[in-house]
N, CA, C and O atoms as CSV, one atom per row, in Angstrom:
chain,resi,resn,atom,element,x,y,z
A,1,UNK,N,N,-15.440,-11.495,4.282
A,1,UNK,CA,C,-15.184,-10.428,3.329
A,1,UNK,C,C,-14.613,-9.231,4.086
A,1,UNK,O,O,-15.033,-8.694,5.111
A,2,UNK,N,N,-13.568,-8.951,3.341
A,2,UNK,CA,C,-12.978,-7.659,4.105
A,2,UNK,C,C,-12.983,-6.519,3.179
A,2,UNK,O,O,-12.499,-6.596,2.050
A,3,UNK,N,N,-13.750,-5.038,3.850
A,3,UNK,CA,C,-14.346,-3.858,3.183
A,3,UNK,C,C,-13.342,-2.941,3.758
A,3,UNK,O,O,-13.105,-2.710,4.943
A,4,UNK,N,N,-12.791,-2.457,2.675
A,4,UNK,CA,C,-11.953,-1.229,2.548
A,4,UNK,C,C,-12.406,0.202,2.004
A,4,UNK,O,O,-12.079,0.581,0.880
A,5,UNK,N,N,-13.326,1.121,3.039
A,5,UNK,CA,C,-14.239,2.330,2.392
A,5,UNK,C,C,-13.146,3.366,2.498
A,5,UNK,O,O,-12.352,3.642,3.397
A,6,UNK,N,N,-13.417,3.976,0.978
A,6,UNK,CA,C,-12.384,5.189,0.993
A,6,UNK,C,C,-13.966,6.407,0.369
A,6,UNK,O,O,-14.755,6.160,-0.543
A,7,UNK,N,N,-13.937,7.398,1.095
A,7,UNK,CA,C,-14.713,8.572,1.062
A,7,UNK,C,C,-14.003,9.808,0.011
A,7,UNK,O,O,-13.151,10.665,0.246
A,8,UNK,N,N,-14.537,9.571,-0.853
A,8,UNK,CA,C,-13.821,10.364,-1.926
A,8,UNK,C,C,-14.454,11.698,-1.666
A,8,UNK,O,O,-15.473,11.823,-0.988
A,9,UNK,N,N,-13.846,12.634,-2.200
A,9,UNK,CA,C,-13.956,14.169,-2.211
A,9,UNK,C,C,-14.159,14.685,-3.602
A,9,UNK,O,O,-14.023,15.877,-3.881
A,10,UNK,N,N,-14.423,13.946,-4.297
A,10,UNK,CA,C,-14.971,14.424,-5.789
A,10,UNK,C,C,-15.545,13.414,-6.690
A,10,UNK,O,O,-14.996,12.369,-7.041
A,11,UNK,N,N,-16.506,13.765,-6.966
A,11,UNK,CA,C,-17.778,12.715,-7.914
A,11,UNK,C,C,-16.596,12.125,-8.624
A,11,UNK,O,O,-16.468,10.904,-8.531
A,12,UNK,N,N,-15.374,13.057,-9.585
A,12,UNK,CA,C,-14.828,12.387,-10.405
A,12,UNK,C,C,-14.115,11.265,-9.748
A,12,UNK,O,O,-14.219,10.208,-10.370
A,13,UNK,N,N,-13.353,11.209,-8.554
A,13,UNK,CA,C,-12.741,10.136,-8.101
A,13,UNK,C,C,-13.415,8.681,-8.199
A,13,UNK,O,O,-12.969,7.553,-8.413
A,14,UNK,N,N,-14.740,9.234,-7.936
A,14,UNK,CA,C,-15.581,7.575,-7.571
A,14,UNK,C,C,-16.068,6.798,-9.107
A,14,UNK,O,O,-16.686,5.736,-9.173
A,15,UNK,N,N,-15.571,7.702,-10.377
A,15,UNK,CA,C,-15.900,7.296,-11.685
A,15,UNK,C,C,-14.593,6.366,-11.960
A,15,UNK,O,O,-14.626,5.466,-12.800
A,16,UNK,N,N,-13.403,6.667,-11.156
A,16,UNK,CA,C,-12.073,6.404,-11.817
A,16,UNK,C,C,-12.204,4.503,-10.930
A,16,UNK,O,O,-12.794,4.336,-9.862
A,17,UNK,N,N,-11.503,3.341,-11.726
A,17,UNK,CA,C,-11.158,2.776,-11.079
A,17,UNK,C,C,-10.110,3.148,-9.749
A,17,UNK,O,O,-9.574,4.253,-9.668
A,18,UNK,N,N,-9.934,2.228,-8.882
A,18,UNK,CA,C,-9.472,2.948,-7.554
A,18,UNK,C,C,-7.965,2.577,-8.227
A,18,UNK,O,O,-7.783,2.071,-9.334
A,19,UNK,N,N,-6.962,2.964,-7.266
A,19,UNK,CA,C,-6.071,3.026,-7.548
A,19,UNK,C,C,-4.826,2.144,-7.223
A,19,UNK,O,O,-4.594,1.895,-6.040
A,20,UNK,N,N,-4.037,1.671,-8.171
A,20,UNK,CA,C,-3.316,0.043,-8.002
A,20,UNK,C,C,-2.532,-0.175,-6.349
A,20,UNK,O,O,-2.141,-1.259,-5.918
A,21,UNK,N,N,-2.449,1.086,-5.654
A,21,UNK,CA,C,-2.135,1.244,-4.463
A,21,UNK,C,C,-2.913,0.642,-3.743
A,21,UNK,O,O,-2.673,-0.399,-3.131
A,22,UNK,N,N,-4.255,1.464,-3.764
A,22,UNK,CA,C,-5.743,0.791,-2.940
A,22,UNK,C,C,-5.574,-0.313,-3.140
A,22,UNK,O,O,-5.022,-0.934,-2.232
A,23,UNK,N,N,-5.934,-1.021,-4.310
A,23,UNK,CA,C,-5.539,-2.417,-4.469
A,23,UNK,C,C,-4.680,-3.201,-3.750
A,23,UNK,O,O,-5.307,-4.089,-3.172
A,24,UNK,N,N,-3.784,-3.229,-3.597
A,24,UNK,CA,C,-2.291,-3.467,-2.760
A,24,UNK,C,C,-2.873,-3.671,-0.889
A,24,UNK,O,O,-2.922,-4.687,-0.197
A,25,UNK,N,N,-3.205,-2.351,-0.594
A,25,UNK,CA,C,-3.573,-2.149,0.487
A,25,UNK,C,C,-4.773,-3.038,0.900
A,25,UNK,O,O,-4.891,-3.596,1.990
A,26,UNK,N,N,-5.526,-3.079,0.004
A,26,UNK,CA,C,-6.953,-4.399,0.248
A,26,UNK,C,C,-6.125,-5.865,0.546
A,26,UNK,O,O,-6.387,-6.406,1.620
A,27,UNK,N,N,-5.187,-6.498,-0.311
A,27,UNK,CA,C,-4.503,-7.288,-0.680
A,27,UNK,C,C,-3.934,-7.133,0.517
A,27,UNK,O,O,-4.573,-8.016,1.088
A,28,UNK,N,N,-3.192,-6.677,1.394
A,28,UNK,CA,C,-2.738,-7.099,2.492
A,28,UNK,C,C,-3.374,-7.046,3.475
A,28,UNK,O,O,-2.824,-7.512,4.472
A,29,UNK,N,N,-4.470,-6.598,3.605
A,29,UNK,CA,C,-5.451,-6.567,4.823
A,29,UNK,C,C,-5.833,-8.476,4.538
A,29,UNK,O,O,-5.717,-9.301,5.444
A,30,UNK,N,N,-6.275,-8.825,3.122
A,30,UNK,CA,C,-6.735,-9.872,2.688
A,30,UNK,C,C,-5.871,-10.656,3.432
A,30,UNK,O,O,-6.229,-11.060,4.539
A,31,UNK,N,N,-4.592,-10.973,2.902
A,31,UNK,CA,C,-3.102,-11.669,3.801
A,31,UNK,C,C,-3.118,-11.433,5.177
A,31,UNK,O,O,-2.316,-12.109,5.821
A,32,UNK,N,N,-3.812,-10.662,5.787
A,32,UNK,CA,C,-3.295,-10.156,7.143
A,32,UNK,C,C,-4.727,-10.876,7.903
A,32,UNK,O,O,-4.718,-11.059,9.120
A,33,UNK,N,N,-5.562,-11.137,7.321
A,33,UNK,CA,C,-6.555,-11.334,7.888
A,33,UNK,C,C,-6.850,-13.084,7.887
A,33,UNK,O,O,-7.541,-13.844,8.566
A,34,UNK,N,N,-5.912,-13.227,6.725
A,34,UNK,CA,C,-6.496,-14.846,6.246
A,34,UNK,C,C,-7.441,-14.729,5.472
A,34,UNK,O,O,-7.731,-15.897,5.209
A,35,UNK,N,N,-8.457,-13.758,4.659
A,35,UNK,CA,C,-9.392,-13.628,3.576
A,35,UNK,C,C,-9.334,-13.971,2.587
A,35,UNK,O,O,-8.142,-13.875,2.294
A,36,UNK,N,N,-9.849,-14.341,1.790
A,36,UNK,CA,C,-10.004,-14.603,-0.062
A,36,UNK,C,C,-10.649,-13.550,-0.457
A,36,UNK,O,O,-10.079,-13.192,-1.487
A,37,UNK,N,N,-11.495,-12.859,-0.235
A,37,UNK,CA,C,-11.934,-11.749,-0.250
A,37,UNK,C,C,-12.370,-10.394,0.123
A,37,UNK,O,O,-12.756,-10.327,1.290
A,38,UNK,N,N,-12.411,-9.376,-0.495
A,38,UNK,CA,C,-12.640,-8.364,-0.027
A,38,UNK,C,C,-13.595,-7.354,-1.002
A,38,UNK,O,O,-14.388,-7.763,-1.849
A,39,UNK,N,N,-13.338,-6.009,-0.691
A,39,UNK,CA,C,-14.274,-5.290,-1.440
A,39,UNK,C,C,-13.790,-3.904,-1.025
A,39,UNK,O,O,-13.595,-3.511,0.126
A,40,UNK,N,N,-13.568,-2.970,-2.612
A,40,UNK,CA,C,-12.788,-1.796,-1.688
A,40,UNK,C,C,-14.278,-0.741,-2.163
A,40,UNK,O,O,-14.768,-0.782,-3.291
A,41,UNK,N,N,-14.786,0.119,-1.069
A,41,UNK,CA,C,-16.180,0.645,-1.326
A,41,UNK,C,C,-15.849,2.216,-1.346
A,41,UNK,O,O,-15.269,2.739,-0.394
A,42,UNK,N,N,-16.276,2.998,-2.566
A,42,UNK,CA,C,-15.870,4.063,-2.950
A,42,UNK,C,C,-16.754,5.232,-2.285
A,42,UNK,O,O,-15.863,5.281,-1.437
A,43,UNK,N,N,-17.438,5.973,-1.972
A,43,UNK,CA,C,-18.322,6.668,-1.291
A,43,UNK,C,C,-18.246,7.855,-1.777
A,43,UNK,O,O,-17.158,8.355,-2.064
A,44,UNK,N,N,-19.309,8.432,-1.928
A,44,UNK,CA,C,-19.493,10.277,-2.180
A,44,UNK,C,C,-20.357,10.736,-2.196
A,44,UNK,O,O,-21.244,10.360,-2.963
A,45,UNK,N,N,-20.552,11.984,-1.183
A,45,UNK,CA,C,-21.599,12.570,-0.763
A,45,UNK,C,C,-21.412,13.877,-1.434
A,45,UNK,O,O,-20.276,14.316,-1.254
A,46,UNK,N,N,-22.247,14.700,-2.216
A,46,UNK,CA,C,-22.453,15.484,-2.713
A,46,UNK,C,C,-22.457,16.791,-1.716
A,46,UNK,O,O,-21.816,17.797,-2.022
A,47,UNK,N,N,-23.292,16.700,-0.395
A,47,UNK,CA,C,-23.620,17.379,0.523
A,47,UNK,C,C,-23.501,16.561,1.913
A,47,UNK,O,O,-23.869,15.387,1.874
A,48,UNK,N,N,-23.034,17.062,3.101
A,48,UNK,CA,C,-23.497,16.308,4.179
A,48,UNK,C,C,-25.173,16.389,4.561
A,48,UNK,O,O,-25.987,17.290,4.764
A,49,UNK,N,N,-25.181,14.567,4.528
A,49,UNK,CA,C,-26.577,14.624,4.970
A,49,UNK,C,C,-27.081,13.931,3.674
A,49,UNK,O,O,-27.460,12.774,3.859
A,50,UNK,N,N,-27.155,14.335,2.571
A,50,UNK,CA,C,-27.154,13.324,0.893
A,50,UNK,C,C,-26.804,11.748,1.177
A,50,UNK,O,O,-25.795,11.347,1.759
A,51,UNK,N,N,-27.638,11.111,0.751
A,51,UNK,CA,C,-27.103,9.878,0.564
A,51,UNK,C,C,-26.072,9.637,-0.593
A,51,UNK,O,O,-26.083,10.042,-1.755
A,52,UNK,N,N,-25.133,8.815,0.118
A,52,UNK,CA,C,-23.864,8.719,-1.099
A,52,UNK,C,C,-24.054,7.646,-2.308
A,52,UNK,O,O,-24.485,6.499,-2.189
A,53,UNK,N,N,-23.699,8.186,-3.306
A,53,UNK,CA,C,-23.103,7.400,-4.279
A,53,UNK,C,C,-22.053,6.261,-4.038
A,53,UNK,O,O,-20.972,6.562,-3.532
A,54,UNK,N,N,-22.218,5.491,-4.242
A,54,UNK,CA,C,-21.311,4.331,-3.916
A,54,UNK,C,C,-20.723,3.620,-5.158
A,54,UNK,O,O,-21.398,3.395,-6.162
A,55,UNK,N,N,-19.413,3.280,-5.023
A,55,UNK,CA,C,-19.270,1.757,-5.943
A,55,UNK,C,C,-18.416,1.251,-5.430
A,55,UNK,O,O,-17.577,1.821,-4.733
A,56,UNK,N,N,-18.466,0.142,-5.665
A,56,UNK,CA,C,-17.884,-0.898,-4.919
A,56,UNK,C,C,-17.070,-2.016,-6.104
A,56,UNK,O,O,-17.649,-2.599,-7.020
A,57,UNK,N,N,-15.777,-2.090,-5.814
A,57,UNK,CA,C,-14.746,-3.192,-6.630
A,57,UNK,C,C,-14.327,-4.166,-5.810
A,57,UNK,O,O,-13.510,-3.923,-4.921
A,58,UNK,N,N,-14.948,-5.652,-6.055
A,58,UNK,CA,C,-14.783,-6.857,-5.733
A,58,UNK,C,C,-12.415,-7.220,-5.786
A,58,UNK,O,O,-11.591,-6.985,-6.670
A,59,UNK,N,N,-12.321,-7.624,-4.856
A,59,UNK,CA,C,-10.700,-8.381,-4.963
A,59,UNK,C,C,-10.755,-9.507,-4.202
A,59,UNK,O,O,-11.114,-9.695,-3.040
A,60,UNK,N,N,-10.287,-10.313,-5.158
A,60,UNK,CA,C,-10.147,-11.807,-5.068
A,60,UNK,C,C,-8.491,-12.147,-4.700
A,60,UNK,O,O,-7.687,-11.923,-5.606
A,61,UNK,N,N,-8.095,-12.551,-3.711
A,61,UNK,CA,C,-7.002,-13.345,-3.427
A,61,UNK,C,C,-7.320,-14.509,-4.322
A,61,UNK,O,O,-7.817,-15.587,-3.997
A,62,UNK,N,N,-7.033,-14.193,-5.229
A,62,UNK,CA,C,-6.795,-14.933,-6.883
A,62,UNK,C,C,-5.216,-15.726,-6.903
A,62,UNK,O,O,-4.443,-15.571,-5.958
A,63,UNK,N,N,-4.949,-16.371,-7.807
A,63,UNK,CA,C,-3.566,-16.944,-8.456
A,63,UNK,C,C,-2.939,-15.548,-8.600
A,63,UNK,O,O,-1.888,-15.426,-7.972
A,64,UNK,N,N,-3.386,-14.365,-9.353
A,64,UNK,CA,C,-2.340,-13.448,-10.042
A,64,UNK,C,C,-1.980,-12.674,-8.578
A,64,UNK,O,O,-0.787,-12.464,-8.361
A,65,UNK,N,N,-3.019,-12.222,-7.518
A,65,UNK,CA,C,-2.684,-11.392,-6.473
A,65,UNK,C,C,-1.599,-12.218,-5.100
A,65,UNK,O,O,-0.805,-11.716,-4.305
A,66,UNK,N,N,-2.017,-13.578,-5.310
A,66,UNK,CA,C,-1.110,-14.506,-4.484
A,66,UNK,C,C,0.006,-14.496,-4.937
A,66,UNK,O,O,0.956,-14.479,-4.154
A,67,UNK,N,N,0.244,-14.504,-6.539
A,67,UNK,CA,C,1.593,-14.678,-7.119
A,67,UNK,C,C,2.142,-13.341,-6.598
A,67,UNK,O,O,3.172,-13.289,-5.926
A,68,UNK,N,N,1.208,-11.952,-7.031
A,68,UNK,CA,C,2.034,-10.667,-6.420
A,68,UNK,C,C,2.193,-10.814,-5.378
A,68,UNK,O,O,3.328,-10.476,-5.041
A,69,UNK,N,N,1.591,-11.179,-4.601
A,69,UNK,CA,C,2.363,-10.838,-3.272
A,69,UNK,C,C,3.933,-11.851,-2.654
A,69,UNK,O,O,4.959,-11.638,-2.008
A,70,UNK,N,N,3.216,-13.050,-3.399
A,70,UNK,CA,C,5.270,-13.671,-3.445
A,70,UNK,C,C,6.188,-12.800,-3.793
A,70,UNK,O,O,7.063,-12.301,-3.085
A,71,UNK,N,N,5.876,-12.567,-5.325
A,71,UNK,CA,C,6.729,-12.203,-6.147
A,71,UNK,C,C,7.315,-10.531,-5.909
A,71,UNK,O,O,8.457,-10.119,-6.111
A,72,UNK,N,N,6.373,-9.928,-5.521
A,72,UNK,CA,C,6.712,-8.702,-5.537
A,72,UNK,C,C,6.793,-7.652,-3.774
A,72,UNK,O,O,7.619,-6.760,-3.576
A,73,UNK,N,N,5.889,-8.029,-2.907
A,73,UNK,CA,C,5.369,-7.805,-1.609
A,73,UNK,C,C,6.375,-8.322,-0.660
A,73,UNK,O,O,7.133,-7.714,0.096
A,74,UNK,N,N,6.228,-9.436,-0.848
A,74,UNK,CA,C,7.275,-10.144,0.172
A,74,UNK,C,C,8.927,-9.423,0.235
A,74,UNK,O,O,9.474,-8.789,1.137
A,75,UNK,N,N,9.484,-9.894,-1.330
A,75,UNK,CA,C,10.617,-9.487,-1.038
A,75,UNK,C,C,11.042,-8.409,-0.849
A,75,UNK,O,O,11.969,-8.078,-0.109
A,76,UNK,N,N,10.235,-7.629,-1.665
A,76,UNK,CA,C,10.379,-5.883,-1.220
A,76,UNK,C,C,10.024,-5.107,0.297
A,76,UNK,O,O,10.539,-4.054,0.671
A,77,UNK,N,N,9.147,-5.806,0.949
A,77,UNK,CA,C,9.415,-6.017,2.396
A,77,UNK,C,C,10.851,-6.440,3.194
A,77,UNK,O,O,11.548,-5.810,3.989
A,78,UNK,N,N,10.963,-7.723,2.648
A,78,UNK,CA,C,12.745,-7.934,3.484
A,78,UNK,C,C,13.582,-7.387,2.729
A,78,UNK,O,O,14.731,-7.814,2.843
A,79,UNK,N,N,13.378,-6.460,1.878
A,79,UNK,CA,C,14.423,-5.919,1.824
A,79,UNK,C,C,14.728,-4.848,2.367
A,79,UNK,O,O,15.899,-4.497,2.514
A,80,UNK,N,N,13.530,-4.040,2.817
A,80,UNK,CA,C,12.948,-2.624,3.625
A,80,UNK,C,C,13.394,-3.236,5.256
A,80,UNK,O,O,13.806,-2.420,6.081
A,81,UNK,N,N,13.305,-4.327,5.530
A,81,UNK,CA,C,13.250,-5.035,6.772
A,81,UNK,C,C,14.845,-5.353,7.027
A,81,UNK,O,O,15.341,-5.055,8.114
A,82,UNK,N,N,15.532,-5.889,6.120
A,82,UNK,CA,C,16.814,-5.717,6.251
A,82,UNK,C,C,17.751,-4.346,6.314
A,82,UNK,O,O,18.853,-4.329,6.864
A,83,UNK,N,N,17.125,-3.169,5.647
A,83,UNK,CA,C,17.187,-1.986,5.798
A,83,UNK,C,C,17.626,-1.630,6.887
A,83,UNK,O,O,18.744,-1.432,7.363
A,84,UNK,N,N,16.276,-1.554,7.332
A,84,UNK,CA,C,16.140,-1.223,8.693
A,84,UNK,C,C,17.323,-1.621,9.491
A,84,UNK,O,O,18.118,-0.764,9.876
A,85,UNK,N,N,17.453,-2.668,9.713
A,85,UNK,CA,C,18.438,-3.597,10.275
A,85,UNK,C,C,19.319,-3.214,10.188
A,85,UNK,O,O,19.949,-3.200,11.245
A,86,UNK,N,N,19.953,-2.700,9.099
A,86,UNK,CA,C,21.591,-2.525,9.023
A,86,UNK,C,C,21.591,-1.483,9.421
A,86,UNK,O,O,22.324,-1.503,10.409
A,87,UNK,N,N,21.137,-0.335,9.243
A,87,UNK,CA,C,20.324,0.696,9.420
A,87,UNK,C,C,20.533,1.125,11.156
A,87,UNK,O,O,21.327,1.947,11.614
A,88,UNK,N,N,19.855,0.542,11.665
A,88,UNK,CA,C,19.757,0.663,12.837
A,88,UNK,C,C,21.150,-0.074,14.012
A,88,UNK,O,O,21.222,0.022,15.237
A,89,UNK,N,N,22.014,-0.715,13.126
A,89,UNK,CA,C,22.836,-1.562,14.100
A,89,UNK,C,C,24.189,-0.150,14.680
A,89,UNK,O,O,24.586,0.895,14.165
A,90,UNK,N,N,24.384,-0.612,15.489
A,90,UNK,CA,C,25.048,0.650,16.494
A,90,UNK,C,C,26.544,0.963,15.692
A,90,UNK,O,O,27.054,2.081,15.770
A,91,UNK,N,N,27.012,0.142,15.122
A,91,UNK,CA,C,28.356,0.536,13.902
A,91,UNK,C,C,27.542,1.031,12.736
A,91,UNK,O,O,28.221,0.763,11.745
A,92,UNK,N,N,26.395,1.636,12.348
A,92,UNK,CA,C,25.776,2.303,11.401
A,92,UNK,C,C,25.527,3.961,11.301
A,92,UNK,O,O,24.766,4.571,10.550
A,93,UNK,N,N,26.213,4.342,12.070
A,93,UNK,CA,C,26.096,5.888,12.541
A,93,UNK,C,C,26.760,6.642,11.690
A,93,UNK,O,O,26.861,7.857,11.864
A,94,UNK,N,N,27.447,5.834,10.371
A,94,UNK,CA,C,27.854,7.178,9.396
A,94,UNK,C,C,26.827,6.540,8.231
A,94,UNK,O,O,26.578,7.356,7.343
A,95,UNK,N,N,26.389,5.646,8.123
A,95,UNK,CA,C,25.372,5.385,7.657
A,95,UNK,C,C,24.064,6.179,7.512
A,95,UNK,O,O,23.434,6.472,6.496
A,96,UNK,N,N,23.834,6.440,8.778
A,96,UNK,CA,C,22.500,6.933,9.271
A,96,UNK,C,C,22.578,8.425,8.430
A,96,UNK,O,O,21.918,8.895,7.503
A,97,UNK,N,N,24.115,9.080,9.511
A,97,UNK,CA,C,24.140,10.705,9.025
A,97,UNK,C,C,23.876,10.308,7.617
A,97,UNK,O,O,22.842,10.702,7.078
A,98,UNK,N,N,24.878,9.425,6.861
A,98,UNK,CA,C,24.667,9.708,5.146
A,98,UNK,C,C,22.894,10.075,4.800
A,98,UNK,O,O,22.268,10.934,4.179
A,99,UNK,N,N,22.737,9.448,5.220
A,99,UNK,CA,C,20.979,9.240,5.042
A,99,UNK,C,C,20.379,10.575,4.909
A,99,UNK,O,O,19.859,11.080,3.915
A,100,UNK,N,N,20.552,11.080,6.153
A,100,UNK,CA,C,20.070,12.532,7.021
A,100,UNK,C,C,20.427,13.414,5.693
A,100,UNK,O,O,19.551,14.007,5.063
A,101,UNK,N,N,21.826,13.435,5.332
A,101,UNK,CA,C,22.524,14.362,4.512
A,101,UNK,C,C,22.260,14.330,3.007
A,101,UNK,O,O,22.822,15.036,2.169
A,102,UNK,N,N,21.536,13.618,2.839
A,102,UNK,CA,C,21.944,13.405,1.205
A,102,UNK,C,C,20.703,13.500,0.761
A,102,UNK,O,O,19.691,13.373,1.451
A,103,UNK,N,N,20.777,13.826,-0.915
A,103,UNK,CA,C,19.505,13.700,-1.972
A,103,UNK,C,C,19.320,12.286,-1.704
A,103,UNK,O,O,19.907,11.359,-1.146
A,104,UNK,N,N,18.059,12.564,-2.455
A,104,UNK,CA,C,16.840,11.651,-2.448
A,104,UNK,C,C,17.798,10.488,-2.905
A,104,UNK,O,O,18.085,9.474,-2.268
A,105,UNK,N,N,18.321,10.957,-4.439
A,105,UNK,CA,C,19.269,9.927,-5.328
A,105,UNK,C,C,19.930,9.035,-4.671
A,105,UNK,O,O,19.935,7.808,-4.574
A,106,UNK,N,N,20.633,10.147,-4.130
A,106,UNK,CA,C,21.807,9.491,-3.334
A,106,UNK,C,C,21.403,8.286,-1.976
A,106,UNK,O,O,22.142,7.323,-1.772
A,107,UNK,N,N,20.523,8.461,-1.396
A,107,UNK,CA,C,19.815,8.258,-0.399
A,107,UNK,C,C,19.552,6.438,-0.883
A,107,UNK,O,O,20.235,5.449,-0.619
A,108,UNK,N,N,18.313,6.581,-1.648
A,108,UNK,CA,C,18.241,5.476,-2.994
A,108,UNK,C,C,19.494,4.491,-2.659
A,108,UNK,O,O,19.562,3.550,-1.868
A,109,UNK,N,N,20.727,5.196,-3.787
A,109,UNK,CA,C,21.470,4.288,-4.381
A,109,UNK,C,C,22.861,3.882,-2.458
A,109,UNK,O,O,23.865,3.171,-2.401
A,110,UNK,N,N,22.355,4.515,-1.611
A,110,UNK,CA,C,23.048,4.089,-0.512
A,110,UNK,C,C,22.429,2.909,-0.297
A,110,UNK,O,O,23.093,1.872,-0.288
A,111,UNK,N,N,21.000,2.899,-0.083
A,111,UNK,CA,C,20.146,1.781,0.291
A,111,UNK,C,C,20.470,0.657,-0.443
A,111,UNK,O,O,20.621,-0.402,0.168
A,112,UNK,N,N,20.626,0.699,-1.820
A,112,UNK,CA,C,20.759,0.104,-2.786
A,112,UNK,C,C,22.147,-0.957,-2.727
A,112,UNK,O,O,22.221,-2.037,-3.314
A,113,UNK,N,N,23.285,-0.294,-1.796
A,113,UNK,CA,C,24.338,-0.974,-1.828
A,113,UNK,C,C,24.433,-2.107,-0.640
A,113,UNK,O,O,25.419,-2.840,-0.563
């Protein structure tokens, strides 16, 4: 079992389910580790020194989280990974400046091409 503790800073955080990010982030520790399971553990101390409030949300390297991570993880990785790549190759230097220089938008839809 792999435990992912996040120390929240407000009672309200630890009421909210965690967040589809956290999720994600458990999910590849899960992949990274070889796990089926994990557990992401919420924590909050009122005062230092208080014992914390806890809750804790079970994640299952399930069918639906295996399928996400094909479907959605993977390729959006090589595509960040190919990025990089082109990105970095030594005929990419008006590339790069574009990068440096431009809105966010623009930035985006460079990557994009």
């Amino acid at each position: 079992v792999v435990l992912e503790v996040k120390n929240r800073t407000s009672a309200k955080l630890i009421e909210r389910e965690p967040g589809f990010h956290e999720i994600v982030q458990l999910i590849v520790y899960l992949k990274l580790l070889g796990c089926a399971r994990g557990e992401l553990v919420q924590a909050f101390r009122e005062r230092p020194g208080d014992a914390p409030t806890i809750r804790v949300r079970p994640v299952a390297m399930d069918a639906e989280h295996s399928a996400g991570w094909d479907e959605e993880i993977v390729p959006k990785l090589l595509h960040f990974a190919h990025i990089l790549l082109r990105a970095r190759a030594p005929a990419s230097r008006d590339l790069r400046l574009s990068l440096l220089r431009s809105s966010v938008a623009h930035r985006a839809q460079l990557l994009r091409d």
